[in-house]
N, C-alpha and C positions, 0 to 999 in steps of 0.2 A: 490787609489781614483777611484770613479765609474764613467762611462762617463754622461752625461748629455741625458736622454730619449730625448729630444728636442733639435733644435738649437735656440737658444735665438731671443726676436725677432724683437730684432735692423735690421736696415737698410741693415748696413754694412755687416752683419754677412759671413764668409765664403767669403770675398773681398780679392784676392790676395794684395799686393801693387804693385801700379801700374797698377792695373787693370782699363779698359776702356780707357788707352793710346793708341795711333796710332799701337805700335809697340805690343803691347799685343791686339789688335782685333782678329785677327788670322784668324776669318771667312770673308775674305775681295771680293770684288765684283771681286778684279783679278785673286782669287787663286778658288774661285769656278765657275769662264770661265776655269781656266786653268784644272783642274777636269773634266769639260762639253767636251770639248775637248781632252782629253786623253781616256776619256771613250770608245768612239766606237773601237779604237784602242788596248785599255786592254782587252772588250768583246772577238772580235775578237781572239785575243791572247789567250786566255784562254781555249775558244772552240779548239782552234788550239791545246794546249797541251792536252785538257779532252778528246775530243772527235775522232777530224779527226786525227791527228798524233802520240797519245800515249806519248806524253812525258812526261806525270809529271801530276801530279793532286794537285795543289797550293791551294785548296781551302778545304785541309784535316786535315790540321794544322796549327795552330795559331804561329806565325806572318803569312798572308798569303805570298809566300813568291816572287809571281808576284809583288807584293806595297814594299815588303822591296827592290824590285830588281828597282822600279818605283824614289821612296824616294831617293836610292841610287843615280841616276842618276840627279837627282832634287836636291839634294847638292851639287853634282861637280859642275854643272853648274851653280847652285847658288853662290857658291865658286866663280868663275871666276865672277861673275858679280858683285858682292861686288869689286872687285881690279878695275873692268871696268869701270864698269856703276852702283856704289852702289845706287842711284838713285829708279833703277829699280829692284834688288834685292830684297828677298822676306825675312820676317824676320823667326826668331826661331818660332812663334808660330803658320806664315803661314804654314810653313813647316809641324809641328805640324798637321794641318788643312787640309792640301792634303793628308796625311797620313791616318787619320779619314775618310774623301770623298771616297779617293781610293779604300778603304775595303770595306766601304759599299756597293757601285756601282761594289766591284767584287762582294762580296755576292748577287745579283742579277744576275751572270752567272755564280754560284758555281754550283760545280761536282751534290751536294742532289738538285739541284734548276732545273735549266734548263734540266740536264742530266736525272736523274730518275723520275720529276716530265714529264717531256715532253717524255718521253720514253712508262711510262702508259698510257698518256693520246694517244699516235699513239697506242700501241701495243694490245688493245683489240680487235679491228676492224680489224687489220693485220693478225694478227697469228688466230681471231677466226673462224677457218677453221671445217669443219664437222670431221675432220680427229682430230684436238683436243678435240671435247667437250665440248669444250665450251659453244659453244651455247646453247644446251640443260641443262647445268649446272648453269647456272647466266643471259642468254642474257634476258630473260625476264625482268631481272633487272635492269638493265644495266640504267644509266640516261642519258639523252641528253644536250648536251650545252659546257661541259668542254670536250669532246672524241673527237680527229678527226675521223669521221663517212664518208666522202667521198672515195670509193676507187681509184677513179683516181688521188686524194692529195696523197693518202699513197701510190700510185704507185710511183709517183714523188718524193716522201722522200726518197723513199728505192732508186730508179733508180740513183737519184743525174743529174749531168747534166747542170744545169743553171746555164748562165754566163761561157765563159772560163777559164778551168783550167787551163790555162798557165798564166794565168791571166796578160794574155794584154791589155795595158791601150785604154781605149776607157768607155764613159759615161754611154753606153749599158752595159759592163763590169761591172762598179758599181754598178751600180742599182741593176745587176743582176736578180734573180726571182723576184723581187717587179716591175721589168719592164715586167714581164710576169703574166696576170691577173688568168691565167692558174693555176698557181700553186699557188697566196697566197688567191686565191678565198676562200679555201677548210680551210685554217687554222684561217684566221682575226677572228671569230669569238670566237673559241674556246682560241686564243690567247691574246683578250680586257677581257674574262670572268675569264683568269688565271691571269689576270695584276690587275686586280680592285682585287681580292680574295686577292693575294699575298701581294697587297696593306696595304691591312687594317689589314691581318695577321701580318705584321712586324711593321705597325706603331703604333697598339696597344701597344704592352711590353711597347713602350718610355712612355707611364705613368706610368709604372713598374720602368724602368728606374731613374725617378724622384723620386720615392716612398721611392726606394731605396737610392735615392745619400747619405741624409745625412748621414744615419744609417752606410752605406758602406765605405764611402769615408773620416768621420769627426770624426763619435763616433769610430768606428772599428779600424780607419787610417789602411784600408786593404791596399796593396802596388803594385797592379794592374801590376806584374811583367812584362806583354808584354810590357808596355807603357815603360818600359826603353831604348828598341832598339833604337826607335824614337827619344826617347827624347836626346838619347847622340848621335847619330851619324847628328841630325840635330842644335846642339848646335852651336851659333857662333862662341866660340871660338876654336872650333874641336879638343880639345885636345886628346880626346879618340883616335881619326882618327890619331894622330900625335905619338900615342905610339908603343916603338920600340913593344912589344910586342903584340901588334895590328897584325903587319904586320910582326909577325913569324905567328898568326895564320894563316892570311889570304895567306901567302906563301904557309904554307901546304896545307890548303881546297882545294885555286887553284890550286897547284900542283897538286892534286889527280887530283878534275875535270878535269886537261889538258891534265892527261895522261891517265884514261881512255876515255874521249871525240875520242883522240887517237886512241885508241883502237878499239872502234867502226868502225872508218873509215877506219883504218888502220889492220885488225888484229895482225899482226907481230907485232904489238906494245905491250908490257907489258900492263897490268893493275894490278890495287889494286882492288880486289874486297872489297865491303864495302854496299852494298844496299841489302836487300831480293831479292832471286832467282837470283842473280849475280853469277854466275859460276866461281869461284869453292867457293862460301860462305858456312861458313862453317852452316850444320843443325843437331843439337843434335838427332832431330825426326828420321834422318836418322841411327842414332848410333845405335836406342834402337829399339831391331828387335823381341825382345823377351814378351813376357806377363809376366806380366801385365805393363812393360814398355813404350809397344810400342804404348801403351793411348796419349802419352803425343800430340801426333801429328806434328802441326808447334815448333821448337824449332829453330829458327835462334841466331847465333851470326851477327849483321849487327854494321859496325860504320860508321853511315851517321857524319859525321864532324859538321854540321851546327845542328845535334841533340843534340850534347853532347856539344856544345855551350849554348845552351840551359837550356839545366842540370847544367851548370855551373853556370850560372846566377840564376839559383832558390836558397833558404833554402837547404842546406844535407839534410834533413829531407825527400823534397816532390821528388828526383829523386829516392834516397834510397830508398822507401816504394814503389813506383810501380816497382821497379826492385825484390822487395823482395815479394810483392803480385803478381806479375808474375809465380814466382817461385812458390809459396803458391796455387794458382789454374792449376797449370801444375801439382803438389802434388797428389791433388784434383783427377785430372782425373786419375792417376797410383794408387791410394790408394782405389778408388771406381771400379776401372777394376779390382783389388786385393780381391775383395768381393765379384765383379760379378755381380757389381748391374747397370751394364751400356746397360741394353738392350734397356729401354725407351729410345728415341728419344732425344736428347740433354740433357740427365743428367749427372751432378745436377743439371741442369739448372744455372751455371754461368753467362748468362748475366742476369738472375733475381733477382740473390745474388745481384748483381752491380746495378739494379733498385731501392733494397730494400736500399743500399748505398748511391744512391744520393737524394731519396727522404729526408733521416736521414741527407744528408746535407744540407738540405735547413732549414729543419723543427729545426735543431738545434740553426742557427742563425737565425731564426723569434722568439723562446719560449728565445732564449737571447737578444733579441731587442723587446719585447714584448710591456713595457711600450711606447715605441715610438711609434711602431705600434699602439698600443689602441689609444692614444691620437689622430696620425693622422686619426684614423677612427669617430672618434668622431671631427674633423674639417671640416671633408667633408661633416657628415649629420648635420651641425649647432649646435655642441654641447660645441663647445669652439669656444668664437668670438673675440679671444686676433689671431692674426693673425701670422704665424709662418714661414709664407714661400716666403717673403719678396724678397728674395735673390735668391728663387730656378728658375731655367727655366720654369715653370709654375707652379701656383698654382695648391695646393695637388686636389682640387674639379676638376679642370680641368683636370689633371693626370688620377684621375679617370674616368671622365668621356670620356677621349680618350680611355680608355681601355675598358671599361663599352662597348662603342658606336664598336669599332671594334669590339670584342669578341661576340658581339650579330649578327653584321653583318655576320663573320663566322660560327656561329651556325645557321643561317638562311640559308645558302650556304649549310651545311650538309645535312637540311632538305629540300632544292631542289634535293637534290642529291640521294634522297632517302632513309635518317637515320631516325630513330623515334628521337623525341625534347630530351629525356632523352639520348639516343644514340650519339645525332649531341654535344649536352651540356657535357657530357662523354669526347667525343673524345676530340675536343676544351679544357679542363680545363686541361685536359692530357698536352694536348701539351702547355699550356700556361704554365704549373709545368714545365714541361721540359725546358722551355727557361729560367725562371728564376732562376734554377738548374746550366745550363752552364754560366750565366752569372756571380753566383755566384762561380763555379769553376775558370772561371778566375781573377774575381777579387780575391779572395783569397789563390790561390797557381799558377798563370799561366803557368801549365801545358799545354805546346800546343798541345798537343791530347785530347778532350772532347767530341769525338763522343758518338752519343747514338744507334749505330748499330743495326739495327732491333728490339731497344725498345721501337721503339715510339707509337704513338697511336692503328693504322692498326693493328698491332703484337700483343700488349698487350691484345687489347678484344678480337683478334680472335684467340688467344692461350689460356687463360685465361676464357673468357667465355664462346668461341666455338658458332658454330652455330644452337646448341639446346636453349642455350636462347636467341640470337640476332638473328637468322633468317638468310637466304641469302639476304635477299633485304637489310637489313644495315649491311653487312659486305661487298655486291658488292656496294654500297656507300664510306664505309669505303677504300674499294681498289682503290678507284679514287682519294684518299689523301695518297695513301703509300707514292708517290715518294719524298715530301718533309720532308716528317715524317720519313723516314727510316734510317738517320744518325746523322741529324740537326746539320752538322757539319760546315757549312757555314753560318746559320742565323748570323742577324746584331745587333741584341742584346747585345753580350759582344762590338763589338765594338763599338755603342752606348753608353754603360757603361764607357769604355774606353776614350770615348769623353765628358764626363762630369769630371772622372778624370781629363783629360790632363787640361781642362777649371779652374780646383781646383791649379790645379800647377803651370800654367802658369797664373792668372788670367785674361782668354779671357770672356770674357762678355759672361755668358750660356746661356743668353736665347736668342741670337742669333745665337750662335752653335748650340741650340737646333731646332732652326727653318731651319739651314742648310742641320743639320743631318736627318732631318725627308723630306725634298724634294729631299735629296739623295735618297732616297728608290723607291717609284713610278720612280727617273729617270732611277735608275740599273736595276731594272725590266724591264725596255722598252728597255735600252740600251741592257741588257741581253737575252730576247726573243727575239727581231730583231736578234742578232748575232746568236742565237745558230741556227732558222730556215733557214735565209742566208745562212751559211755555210752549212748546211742539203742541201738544194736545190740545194748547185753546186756541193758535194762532195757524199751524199746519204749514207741512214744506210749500204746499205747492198754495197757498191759497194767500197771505201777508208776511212770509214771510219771504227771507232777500232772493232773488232770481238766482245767485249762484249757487247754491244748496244744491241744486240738479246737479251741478255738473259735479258738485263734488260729491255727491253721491255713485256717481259713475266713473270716475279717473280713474279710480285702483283698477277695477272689473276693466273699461277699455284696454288701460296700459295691457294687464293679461291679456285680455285677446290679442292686442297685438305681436306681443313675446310669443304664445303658441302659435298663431294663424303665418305668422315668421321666424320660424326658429333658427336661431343664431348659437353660435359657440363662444368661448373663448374670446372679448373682443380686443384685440391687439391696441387698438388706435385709443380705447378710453383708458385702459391698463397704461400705456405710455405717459397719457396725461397728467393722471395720480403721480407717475415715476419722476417726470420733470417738475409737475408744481414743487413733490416732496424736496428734491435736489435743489431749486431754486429757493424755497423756503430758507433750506438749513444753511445752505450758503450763506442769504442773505445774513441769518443770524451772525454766523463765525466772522463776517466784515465786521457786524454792528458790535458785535462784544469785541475786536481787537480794534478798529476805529474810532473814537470817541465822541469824534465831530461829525460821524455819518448823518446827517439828518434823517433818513427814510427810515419807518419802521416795517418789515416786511408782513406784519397781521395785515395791513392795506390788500398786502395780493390775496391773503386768503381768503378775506371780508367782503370785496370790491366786484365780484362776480352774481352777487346774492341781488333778490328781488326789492331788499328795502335800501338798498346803494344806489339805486333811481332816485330813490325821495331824498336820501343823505348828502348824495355827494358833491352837491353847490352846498347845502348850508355848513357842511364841514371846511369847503375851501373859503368860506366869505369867515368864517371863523377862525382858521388860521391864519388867514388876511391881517384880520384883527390883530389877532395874537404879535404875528410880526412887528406889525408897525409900530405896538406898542414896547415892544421891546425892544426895536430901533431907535423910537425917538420920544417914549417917558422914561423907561428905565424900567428894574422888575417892580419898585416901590407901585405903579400903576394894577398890577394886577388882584391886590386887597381889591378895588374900587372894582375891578370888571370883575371879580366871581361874583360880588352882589350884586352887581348888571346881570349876569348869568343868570342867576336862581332868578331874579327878579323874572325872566323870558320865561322863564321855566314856568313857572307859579300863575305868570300872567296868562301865559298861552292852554296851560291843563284847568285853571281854576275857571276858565270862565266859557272854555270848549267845553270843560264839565258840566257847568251851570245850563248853556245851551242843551245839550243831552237830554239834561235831567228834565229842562221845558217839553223838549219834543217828546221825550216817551210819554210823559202828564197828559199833556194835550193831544197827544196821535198827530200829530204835524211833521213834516220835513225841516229838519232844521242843521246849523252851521254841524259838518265835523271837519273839525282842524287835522285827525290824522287816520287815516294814510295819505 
């Protein structure tokens, strides 16, 4: 039977039971103080692992894995306050709701946000020295408003300095640089002009968001795979938490983490290696010395514990197929150095193949929700007045027009920025494709690597089109929006998406979540700009904090030089790429939906090209290994036992990777990170 193009257009429709009870609100006035309050504290944190310390970059894969380590801690204690004081205890679908909060408000001090967005915005005015070229090459172009342009502010970033580093307590101490007029004189500006942009870039999609729930979450019944960590480990009655094989997995994760954490401090201590470039890990790339072998490049073997938890928890189908499409464009490049045809500059162009992929994912489930889609588009411009959306977080007119209103706001921002209106409208629908792309990755296979690595807008026109038809002045436009466009592996989009789920399953009243979830965003941004410039100020790019900050300070500006200093047109060979990935995508699907027994899922090829399928793609195949065998030779009854194995990797490998963190920023030492 076929699902229903519409949801009916009763009251009730899509009502949990039990919905609008005390204990099903979820979005409650104490759990989003207790979010408001954690926040400057998780900022801080974060910048601590991205930027000044090196430890770990949480904001590269889904679940992020600072909020599962946050959540964590936010149920023991909730635990104890149930036996205590249940009074004051917070229920399942608050829990639920910090969880939602928490991601968001990281996503506004994600790695692609504050880090590469804030890294272009210093680095043109830094580095453009006569001695690079810059100048003579784009500065003419260059726009004002969004660039810190002061050179005694960009002294002060690189120099670091304010506030003491030993960070002895005193109110002087806090404040830090915002008690010195000196130094946030040069940024306020450029940093209200990133906050209002980023604004209305993220709160846009949540009419997307809507557009989508029902189609997603009702006709599809997609299964939103991240939202299970949550939703079982914050359950009342913690059964999961109380299974023995819970806590074989979490024995091992932790073990590992304890004894290299170890390691680090201790050399003489044993380790397990198990992370990329962990010594002595093992690298295929290293094996194969010979042509046309020695194509293949990066080839790690890595088994991050909390990965292959992961993998566990997914379909066989979706760890199997990026371990096997891994494999399939590492092929690729030994089969095409085999011919000889590998002189151009990143051919076959692989992350194009995977552009032409996730477009054919999107576009697949819109021409299969089509009917729905029409109908909604004919309610928004008054063409059916039976009313349909009764139930949803806001009406579809509204929806739209939160998208409508921000997306024109950005496109208006482009063309301050010096894009032509066809350029600035270009870019923007790019990137709005892109958000709704990830968002539908995760909801429908939650594979927690969805990066789009150097696909985003910035890349696309200015490899693709070149700057014989867009010009320098809207490509040095274009280069003042790479930094959040260059991975979007952080946007809040899925887990926006995710929080309309959770509200489906738990039945929390949406359109209060909805209104939660959308004042989250302007807060993370603030709370996330504050944190990252703070810690700049007392720690400074070039003085303790991480070595790569230079370069990514400079990428957007090189990439430009190179597109102008080489102008290109039209480029045939990467336009093809996008055309076959797309065709091999959609294919793939129309097998898999008339097939039954296909095992491959084609998200493998769109996913499998990307920079975090290095660290994935063993612990995904030693995962469906698993999977297999067990369901060869126990039967499905075996797999209750392995999710609690699962979560158990999971918990063990983030709780105690965390723990180690939290040592090292304390103490200012080197210490274990388990991820990347």
């Amino acid at each position: 039977m076929s699902e229903p193009a519409l949801p009916p257009a009763g009251p009730g429709q899509g009502v949990h039971p039990g919905a609008g009870s005390e204990t099903n609100v979820g979005a409650t006035f104490r759990v989003c103080l207790l979010a408001l309050l954690i926040a400057p504290l998780n900022a801080i944190w974060v910048v601590q692992m991205d930027g000044v310390r090196s430890l770990g970059m949480p904001t590269l894969a889904a679940p992020f894995f600072n909020v599962v380590f946050i959540i964590s801690v936010a149920v023991a204690v909730n635990g104890a306050m149930r036996r205590l004081l249940p009074r004051f205890a917070l229920s399942h679908a608050e829990l639920v709701v910090l969880y939602i909060l928490m991601s968001i408000l990281t996503s506004g001090v994600g790695y692609d946000t504050v880090n590469f967005t804030f890294a272009t915005a210093t680095g043109a005015y830094r580095y453009g020295t006569p001695e690079s070229g810059w100048r003579e090459a784009f500065f003419d172009y260059l726009p004002s408003g969004m660039l810190v342009e002061d050179a005694d502010t960009l002294d002060r970033l690189w120099a670091g300095g304010a506030g003491d580093p030993a960070h002895r307590w005193s109110w002087s101490n806090l404040a830090g640089p915002w008690a010195r007029p000196e130094c946030w004189r040069g940024v306020i500006g450029p940093m209200v002009r990133w906050w209002v942009f980023l604004s209305a870039l993220w709160l846009a999609p949540m009419g997307l968001a809507v557009i989508f729930r029902y189609r997603w979450i009702e006709a599809e019944r997609l299964t939103f795979p991240i939202t299970y960590l949550p939703l079982e480990i914050s359950r009342p009655d913690a059964w999961m938490l109380r299974h023995r094989y819970m806590w074989a997995g979490f024995g091992l994760a932790a073990g590992i983490s304890l004894l290299n954490g170890l390691h680090v401090l201790y050399p003489t201590v044993p380790q397990i290696p198990i992370r990329l470039e962990q010594v002595p890990i093992l690298n295929l790339g290293n094996q194969l010395t010979d042509r046309p072998w020695n194509a293949v490049g990066w080839f790690w073997l890595c088994f991050y514990p909390f990965v292959i938890g992961i993998g566990l928890l997914l379909p066989l189908e979706l760890p199997l197929s990026c371990a096997l499409f891994y494999v399939f464009f590492k092929a690729q490049l030994v089969f095409f150095a085999w011919l000889g045809m590998t002189q151009k500059p990143e051919f076959p162009y692989q992350k194009e193949q995977s552009y032409g992929g996730y477009v054919a994912l999107l576009l697949f489930s819109l021409v299969a929700g089509r009917q729905y889609y029409i109908r909604v588009a004919k309610q928004v411009i008054g063409l059916v007045h039976m009313p349909t959306d009764r139930s949803e977080p806001m009406s579809y007119r509204a929806a739209t027009a939160l998208f409508v209103a921000g997306a024109a706001y950005v496109v208006l921002v482009g063309v301050q920025q010096h894009m032509a209106w066809w350029v600035s409208g270009l870019f923007f629908a790019q990137y709005f494709l892109l958000t709704a792309i990830i968002g539908r990755i995760r909801a429908e296979t939650g594979i927690p690597s969805h990066e789009i690595e150097r696909l985003g807008p910035t890349v696309m026109l200015g490899n693709i089109l070149g700057a014989r038809i867009l010009g320098p002045r809207n490509l040095t436009g274009a280069s003042v929006f790479f930094g959040f466009t260059r991975g979007m592996r952080n946007i809040p989009f899925p887990h926006q998406a995710e929080g309309l789920k959770f509200a489906e399953r738990l039945g929390m009243p949406s359109r209060r979540l909805m209104a939660v979830m959308m004042a989250a965003v302007p807060v993370g941004l603030a709370v996330g700009i504050w944190a990252h410039y703070d810690q700049v100020f007392r720690y400074g790019y070039a003085a303790t904090w991480r070595p790569v900050h230079g370069w990514a300070c400079r990428e957007a500006w090189d990439q430009l030089v190179a597109w102008i200093n080489t102008p290109a047109g039209f480029h045939s060979g990467r336009a093809t790429a996008c055309a076959l990935g797309f065709i091999f995508y959609y294919g793939m699907m129309l097998i898999r939906t008339r097939v039954l027994w296909w095992p491959i899922h084609p998200i493998g090829f769109a996913l499998s090209s990307t920079w975090c399928m290095h660290h994935m793609w063993f612990p995904f195949l030693i995962a469906a290994t698993i999977k297999w065998l067990l369901a060869r030779y126990a039967g499905h009854t075996s797999f209750r036992g392995l999710a609690a194995f699962a979560l158990g990797l999971i918990l063990g490998d983030i709780g105690f990777g965390c723990l180690w963190q939290i040592y090292g920023i304390i103490q200012g030492v080197s210490v274990w990170a388990f991820w990347p």
